[in-house]
PALUM-236626 format. One record per atom (N, C-alpha, C): atom name; residue number from 1; x, z, y. Coordinates in steps of 0.001 Angstrom, whole numbers. Each point is the difference from the previous one (the first is absolute). Layout:
N
{marke 'CA',NUM,{X,Z,Y}};
...
//
This chain:
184
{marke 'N',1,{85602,-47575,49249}};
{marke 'CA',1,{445,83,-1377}};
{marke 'C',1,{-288,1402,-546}};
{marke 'N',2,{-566,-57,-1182}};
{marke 'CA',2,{-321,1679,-656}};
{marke 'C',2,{1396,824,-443}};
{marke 'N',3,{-202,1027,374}};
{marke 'CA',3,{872,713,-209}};
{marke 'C',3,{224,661,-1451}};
{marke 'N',4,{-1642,-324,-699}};
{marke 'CA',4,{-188,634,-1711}};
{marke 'C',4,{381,-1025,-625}};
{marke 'N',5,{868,442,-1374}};
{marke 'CA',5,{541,-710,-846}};
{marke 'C',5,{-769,-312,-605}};
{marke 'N',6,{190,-1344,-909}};
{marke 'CA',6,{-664,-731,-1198}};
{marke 'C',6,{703,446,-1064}};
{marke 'N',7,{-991,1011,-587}};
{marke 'CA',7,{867,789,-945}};
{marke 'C',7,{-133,-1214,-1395}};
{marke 'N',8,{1459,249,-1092}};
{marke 'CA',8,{-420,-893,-1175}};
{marke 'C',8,{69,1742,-1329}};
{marke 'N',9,{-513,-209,-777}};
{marke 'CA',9,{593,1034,-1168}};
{marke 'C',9,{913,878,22}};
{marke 'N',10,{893,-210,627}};
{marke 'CA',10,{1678,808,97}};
{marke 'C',10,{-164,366,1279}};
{marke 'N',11,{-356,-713,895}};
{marke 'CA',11,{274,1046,1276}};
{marke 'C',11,{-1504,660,390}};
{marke 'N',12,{-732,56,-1007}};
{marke 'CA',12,{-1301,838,671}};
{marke 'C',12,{-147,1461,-177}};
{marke 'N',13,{-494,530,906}};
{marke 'CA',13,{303,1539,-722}};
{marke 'C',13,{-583,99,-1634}};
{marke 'N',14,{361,1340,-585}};
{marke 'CA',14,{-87,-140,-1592}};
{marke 'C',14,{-1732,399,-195}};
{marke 'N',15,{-275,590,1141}};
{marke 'CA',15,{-1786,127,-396}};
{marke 'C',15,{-721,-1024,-175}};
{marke 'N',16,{740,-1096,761}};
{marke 'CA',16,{-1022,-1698,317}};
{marke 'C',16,{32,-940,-1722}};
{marke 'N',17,{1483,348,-43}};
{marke 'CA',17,{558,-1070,-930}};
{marke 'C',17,{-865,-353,-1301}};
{marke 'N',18,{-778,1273,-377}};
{marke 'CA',18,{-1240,-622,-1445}};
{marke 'C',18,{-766,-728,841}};
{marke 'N',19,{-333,130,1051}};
{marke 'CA',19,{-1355,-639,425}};
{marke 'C',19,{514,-1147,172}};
{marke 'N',20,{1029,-829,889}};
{marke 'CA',20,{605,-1015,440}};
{marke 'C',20,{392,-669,-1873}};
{marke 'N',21,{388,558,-965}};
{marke 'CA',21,{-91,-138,-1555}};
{marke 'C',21,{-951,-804,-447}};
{marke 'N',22,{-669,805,320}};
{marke 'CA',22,{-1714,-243,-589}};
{marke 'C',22,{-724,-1572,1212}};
{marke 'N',23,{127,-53,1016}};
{marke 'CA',23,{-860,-953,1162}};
{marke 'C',23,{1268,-980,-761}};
{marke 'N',24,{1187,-147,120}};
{marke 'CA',24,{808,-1267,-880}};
{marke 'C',24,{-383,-486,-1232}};
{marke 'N',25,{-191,862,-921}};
{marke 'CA',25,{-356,-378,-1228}};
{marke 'C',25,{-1109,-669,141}};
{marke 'N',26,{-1043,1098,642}};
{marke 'CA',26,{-1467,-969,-2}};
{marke 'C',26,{87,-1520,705}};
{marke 'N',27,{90,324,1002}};
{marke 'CA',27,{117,-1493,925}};
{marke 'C',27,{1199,-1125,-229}};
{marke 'N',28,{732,658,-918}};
{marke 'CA',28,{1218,-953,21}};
{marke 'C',28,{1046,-124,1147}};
{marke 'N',29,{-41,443,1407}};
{marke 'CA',29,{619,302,555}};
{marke 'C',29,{-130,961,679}};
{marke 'N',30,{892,628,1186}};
{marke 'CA',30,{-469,1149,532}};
{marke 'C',30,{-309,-642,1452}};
{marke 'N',31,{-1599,534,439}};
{marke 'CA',31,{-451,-118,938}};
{marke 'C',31,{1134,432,1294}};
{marke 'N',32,{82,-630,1162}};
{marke 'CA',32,{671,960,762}};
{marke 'C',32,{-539,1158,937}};
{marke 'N',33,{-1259,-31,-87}};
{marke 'CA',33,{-760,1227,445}};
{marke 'C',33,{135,661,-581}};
{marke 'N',34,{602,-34,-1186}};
{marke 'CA',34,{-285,1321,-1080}};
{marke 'C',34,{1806,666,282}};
{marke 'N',35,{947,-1132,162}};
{marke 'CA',35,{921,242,423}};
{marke 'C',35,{430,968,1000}};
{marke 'N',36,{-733,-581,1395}};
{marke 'CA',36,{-19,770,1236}};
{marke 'C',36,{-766,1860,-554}};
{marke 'N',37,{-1388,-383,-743}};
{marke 'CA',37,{-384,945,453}};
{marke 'C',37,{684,1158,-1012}};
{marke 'N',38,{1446,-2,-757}};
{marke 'CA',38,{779,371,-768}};
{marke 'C',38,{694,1476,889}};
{marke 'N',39,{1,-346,1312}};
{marke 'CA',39,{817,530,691}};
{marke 'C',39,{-940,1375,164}};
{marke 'N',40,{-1553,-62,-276}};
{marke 'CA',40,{-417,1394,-68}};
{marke 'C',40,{-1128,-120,-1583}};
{marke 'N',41,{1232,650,-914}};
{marke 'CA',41,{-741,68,-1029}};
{marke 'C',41,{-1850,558,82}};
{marke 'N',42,{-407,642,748}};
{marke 'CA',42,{-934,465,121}};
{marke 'C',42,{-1506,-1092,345}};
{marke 'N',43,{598,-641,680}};
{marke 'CA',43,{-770,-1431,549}};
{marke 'C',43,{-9,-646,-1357}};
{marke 'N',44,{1116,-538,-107}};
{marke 'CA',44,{-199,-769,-1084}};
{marke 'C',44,{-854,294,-1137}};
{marke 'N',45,{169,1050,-25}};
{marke 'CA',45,{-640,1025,-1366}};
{marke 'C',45,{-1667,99,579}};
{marke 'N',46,{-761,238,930}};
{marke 'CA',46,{-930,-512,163}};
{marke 'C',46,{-759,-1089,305}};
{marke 'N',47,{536,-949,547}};
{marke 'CA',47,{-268,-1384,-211}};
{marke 'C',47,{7,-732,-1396}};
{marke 'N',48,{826,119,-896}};
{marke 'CA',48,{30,-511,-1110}};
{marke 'C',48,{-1082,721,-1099}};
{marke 'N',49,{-181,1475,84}};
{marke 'CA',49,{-1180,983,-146}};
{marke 'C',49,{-1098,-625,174}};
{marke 'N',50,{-378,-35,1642}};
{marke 'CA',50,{-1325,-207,266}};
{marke 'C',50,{-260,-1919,-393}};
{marke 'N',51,{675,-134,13}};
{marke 'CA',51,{-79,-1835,-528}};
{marke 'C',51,{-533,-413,-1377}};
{marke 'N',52,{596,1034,-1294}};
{marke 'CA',52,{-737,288,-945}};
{marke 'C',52,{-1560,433,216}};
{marke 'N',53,{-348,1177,1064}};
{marke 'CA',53,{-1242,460,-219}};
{marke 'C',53,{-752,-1173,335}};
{marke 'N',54,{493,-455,996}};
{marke 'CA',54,{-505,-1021,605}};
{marke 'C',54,{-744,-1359,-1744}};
{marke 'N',55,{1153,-277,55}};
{marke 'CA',55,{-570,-1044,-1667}};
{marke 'C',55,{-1044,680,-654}};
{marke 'N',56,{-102,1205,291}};
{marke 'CA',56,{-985,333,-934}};
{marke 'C',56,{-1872,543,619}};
{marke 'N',57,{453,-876,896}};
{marke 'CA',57,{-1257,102,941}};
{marke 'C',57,{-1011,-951,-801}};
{marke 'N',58,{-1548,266,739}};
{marke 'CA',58,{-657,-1059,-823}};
{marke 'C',58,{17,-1653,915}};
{marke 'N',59,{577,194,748}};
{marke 'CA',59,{397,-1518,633}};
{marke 'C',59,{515,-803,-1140}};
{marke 'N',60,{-342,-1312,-11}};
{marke 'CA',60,{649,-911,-846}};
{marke 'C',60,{1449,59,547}};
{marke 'N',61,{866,-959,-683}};
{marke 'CA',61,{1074,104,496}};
{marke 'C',61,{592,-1228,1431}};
{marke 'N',62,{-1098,-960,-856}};
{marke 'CA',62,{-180,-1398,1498}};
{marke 'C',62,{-250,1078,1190}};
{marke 'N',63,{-1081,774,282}};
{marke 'CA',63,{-680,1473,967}};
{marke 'C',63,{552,484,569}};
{marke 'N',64,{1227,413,-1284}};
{marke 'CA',64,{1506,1105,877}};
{marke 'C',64,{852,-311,664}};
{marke 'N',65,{596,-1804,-721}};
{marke 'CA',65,{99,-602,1106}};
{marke 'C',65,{-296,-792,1455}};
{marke 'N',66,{-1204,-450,-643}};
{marke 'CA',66,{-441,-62,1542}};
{marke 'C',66,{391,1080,1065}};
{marke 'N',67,{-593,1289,-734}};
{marke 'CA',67,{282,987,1167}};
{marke 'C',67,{1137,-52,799}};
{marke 'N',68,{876,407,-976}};
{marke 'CA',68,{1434,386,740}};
{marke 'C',68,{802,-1232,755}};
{marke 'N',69,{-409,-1597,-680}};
{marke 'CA',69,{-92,-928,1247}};
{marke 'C',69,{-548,107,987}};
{marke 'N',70,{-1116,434,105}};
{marke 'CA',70,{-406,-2,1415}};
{marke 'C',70,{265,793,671}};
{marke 'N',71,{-133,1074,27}};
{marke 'CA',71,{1204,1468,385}};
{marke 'C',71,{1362,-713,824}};
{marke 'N',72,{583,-538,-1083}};
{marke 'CA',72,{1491,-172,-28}};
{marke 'C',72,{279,-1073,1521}};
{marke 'N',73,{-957,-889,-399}};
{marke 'CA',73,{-72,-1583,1257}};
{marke 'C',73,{-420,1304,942}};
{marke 'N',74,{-1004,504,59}};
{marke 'CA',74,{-871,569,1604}};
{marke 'C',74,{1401,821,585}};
{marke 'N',75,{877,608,-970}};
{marke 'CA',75,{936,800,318}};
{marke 'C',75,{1394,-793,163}};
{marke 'N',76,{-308,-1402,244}};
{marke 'CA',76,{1537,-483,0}};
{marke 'C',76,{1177,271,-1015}};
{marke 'N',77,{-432,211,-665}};
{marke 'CA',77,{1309,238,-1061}};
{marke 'C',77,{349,-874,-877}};
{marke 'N',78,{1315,-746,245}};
{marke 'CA',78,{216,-1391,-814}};
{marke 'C',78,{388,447,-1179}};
{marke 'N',79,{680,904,-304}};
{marke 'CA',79,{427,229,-1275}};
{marke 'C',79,{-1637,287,-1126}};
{marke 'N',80,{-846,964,170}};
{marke 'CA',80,{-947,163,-581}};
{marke 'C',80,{-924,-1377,61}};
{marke 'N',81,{-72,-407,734}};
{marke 'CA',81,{-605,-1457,191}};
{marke 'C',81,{108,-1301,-925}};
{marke 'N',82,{1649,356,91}};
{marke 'CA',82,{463,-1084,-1335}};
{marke 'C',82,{-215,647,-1057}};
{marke 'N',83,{390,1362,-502}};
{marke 'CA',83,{-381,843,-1228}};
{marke 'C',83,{-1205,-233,-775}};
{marke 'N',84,{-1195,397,812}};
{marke 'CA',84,{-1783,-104,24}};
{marke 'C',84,{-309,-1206,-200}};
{marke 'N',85,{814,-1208,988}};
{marke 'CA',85,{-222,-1220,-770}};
{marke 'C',85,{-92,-414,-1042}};
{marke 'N',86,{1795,173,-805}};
{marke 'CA',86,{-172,-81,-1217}};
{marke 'C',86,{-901,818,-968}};
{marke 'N',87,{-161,944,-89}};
{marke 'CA',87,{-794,1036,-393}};
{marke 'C',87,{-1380,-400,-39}};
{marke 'N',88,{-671,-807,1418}};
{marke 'CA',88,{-1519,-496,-728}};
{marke 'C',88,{158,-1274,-482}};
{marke 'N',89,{1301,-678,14}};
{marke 'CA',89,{-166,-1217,-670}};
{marke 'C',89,{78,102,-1705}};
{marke 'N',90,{791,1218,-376}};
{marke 'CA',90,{-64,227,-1057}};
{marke 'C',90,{-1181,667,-884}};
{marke 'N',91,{-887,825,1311}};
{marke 'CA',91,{-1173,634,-414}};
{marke 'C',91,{-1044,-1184,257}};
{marke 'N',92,{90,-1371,-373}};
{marke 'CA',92,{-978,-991,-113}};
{marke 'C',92,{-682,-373,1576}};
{marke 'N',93,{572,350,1157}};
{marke 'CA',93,{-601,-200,1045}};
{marke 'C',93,{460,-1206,344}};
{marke 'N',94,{-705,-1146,399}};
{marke 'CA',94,{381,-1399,288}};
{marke 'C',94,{1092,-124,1576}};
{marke 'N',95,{620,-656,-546}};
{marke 'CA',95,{592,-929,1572}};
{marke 'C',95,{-312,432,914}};
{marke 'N',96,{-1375,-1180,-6}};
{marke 'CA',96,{-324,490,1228}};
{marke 'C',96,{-730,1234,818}};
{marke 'N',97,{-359,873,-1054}};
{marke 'CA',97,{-323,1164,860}};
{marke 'C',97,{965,728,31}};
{marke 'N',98,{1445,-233,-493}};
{marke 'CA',98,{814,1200,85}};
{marke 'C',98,{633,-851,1834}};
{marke 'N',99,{394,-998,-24}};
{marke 'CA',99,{-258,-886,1262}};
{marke 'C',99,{-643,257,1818}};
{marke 'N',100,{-1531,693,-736}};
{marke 'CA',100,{-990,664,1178}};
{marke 'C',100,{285,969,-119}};
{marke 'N',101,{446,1269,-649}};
{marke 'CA',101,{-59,1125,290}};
{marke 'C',101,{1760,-246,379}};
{marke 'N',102,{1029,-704,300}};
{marke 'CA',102,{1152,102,275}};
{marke 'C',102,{-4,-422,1749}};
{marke 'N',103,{-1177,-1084,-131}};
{marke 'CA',103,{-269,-476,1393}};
{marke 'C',103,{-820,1587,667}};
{marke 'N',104,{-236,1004,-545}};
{marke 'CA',104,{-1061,808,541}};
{marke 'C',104,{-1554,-525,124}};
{marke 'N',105,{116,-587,-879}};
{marke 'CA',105,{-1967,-817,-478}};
{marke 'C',105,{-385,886,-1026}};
{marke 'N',106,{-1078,-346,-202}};
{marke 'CA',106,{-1118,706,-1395}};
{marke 'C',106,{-101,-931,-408}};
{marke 'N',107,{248,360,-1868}};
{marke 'CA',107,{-38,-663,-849}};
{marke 'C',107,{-1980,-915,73}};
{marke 'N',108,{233,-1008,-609}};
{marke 'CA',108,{-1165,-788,-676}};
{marke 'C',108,{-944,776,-1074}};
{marke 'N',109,{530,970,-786}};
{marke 'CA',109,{-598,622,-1202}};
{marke 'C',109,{-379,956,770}};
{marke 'N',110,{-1370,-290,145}};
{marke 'CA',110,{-478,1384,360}};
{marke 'C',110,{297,1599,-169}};
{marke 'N',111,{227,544,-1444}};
{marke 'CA',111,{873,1142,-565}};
{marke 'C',111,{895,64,928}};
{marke 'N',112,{900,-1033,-416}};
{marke 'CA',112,{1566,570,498}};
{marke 'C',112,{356,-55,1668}};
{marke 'N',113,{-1642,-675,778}};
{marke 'CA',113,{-64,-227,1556}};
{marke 'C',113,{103,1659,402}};
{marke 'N',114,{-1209,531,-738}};
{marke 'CA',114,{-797,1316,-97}};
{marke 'C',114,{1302,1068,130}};
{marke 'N',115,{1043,-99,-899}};
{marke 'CA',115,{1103,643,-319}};
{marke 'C',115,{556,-596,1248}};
{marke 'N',116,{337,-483,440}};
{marke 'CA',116,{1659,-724,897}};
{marke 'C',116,{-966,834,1251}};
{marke 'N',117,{-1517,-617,378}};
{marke 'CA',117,{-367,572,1670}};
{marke 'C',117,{-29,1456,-461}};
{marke 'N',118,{-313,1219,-1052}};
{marke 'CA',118,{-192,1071,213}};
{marke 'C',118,{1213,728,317}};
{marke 'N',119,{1262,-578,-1099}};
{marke 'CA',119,{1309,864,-181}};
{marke 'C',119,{749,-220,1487}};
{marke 'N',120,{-114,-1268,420}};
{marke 'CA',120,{205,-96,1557}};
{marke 'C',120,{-533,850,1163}};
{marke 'N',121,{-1837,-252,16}};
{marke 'CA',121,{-384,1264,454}};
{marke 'C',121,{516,1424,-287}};
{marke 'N',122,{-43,474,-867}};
{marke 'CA',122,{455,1192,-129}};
{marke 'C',122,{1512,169,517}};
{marke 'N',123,{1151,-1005,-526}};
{marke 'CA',123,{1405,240,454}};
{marke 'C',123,{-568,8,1493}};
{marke 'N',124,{-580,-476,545}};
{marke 'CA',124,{120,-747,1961}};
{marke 'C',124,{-659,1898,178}};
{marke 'N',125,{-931,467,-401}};
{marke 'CA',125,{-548,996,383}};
{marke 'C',125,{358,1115,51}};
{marke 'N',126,{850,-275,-1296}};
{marke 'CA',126,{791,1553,-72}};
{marke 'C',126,{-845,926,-617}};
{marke 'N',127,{-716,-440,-884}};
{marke 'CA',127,{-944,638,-1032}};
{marke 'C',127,{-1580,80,1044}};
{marke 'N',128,{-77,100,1284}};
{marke 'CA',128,{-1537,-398,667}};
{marke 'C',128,{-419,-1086,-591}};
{marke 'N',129,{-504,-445,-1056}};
{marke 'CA',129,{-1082,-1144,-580}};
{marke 'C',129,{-1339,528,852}};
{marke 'N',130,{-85,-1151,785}};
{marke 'CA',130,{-1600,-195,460}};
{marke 'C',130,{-797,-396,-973}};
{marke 'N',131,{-1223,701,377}};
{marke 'CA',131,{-1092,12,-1394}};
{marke 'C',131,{-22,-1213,-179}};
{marke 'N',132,{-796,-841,751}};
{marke 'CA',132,{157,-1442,-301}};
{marke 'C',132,{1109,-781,-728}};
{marke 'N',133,{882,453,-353}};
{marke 'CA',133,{1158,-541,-725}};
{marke 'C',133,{-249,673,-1231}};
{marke 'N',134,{-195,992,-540}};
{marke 'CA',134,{-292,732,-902}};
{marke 'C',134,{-967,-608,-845}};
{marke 'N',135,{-1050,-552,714}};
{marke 'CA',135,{-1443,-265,-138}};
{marke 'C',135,{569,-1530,-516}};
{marke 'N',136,{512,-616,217}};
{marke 'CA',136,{490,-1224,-216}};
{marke 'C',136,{936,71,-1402}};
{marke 'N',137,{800,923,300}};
{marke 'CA',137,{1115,-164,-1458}};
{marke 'C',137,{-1132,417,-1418}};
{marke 'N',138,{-1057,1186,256}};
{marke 'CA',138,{-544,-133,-507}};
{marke 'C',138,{-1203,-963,-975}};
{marke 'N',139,{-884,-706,1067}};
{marke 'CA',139,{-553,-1045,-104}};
{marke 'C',139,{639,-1209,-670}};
{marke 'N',140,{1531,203,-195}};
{marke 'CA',140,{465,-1308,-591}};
{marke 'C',140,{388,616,-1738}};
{marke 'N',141,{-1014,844,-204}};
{marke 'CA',141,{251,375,-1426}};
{marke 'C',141,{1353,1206,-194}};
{marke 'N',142,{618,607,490}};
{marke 'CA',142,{708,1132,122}};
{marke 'C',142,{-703,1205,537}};
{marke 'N',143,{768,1323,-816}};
{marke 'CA',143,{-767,1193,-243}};
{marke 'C',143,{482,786,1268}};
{marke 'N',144,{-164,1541,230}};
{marke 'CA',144,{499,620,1102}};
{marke 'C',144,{1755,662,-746}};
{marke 'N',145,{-176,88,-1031}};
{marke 'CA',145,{1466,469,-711}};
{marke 'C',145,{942,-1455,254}};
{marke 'N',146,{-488,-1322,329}};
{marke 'CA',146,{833,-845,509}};
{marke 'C',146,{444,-433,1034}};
{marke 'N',147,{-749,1169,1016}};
{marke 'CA',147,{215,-52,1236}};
{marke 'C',147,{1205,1376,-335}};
{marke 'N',148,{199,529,-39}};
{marke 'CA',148,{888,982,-445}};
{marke 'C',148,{1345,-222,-545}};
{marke 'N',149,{-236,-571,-638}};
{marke 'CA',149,{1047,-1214,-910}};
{marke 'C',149,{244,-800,1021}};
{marke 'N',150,{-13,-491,1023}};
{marke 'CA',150,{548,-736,802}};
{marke 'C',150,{795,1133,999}};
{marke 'N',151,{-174,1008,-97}};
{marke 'CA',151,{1084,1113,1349}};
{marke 'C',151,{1102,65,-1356}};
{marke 'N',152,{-14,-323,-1303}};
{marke 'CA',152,{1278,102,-548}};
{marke 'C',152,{1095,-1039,403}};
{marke 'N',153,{-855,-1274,135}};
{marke 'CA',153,{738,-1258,450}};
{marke 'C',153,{383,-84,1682}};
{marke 'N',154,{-679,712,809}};
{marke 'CA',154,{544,104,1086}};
{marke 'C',154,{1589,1180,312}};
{marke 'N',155,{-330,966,-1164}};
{marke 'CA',155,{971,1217,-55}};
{marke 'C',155,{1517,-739,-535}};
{marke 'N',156,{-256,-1017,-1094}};
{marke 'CA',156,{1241,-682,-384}};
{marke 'C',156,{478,-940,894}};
{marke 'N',157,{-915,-239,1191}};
{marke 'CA',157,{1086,-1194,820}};
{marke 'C',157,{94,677,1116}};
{marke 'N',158,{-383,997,-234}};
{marke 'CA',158,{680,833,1531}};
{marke 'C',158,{949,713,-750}};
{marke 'N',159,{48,111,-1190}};
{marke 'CA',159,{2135,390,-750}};
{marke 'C',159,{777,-1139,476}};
{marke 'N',160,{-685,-1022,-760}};
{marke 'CA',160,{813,-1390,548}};
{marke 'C',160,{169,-804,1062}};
{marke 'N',161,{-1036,-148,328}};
{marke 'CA',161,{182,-790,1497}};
{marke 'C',161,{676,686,1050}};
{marke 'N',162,{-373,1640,-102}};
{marke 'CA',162,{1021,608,1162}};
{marke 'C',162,{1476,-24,-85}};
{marke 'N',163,{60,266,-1681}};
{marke 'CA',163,{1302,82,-379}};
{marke 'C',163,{900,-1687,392}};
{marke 'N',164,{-842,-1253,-354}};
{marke 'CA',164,{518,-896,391}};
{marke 'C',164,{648,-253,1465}};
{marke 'N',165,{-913,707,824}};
{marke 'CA',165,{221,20,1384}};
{marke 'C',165,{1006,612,326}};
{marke 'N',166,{154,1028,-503}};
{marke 'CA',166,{1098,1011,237}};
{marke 'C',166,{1382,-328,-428}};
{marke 'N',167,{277,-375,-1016}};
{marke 'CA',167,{1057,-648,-610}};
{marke 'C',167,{385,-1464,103}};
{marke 'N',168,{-849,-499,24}};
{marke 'CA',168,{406,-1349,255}};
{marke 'C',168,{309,-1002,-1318}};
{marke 'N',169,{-723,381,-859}};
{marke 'CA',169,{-108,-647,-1037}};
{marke 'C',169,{136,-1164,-391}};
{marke 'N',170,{1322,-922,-573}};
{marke 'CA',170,{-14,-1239,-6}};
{marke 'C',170,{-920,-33,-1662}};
{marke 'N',171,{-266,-1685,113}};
{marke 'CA',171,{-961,-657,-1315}};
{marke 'C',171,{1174,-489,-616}};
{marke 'N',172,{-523,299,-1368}};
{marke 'CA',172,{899,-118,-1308}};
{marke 'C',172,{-148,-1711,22}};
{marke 'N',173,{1090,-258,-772}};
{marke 'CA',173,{186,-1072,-560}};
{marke 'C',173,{-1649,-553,-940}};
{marke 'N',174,{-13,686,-643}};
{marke 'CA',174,{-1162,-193,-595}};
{marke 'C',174,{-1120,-386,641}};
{marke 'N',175,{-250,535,890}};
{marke 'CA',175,{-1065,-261,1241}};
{marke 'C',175,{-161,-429,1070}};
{marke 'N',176,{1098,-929,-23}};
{marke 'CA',176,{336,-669,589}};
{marke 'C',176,{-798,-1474,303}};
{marke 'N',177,{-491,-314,-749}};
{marke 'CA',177,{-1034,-1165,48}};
{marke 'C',177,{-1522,846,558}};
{marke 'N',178,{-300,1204,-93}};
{marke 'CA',178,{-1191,605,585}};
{marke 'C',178,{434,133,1504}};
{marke 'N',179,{1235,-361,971}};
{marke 'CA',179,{78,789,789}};
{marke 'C',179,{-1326,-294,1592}};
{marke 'N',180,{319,859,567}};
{marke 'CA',180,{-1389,191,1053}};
{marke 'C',180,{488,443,1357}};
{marke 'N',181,{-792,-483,744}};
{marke 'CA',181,{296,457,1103}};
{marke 'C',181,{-1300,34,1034}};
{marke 'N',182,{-444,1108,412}};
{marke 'CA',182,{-1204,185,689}};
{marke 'C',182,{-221,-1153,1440}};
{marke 'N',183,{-1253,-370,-610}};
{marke 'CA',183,{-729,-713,556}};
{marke 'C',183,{294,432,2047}};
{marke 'N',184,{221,-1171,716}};
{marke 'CA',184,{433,201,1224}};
{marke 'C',184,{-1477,-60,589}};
//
């Protein structure tokens, strides 16, 4: 059992509380990662940071999610798993490829295959991309600034996925119909 609280508005420290403000308003509820990661305003404050820069990458947004699904599954993390789910279902990514990349498959759309095997490669490598992988993300119509753009998406699920690990993050009500559990 985690020992870090699920902070709500009132009991989070007072540095967190705009940000935890702001992730409610937008989303309509409050994530509970955003909750947990309340307990060090500082985390929170860069994850929610770099998540913006992140949107403003030239990845589509179907792209960004793919990424951080596949990240999220290779890294076991149910909470981001169900999150990313919803997230490419809303960024127009079908069923069934949100489906294969939950099973740990590559998508059917070539693009978003290109995206799921590189951001994987790279998370599995630890930033060593073998040329041949490079040579590939490339070849599928992506630039070298999008190979770059993918160490942003590996940097945000190593906020989250570790943080999930660490805390013990239960899934919101809300996400509750995404929930996941890594492939045995």
């Amino acid at each position: 059992m985690s020992t870090f609280p699920l902070h709500d508005l009132e009991s989070a420290p007072a540095e967190a509380r705009p940000r935890l403000e702001a992730a409610q308003q937008k989303m309509g509820f409050l994530p509970h990662i955003f909750a947990k990661m309340a307990e060090a305003p500082p985390l929170l404050e860069a994850y929610l940071s770099l998540d913006e820069i992140y949107a403003r990458t030239s990845l589509s947004p179907a792209e960004q999610q793919v990424a951080l699904l596949a990240i999220s599954a290779a890294n076991g993390c149910a909470f981001c798993v169900a999150a990313h789910s919803g997230g490419a279902a809303k960024a127009q990514v079908s069923r069934e490829e949100i489906a294969r990349l939950r099973d740990l498959g590559t998508p059917n759309d070539p693009r978003l295959a290109a995206v799921a095997r590189f951001a994987r490669h790279l998370n599995e490598q630890r930033g060593w991309a073998a040329p041949e992988e490079m040579d590939a993300f490339l070849a599928a119509g992506f630039n070298r600034g999008q190979i770059l753009e993918l160490v942003i998406a590996c940097a945000l699920k190593t906020l989250s996925n570790y943080t999930n690990h660490l805390v013990d993050t239960p899934l919101n009500e809300e996400l509750a119909p995404l929930a996941w559990q890594p492939p045995r």
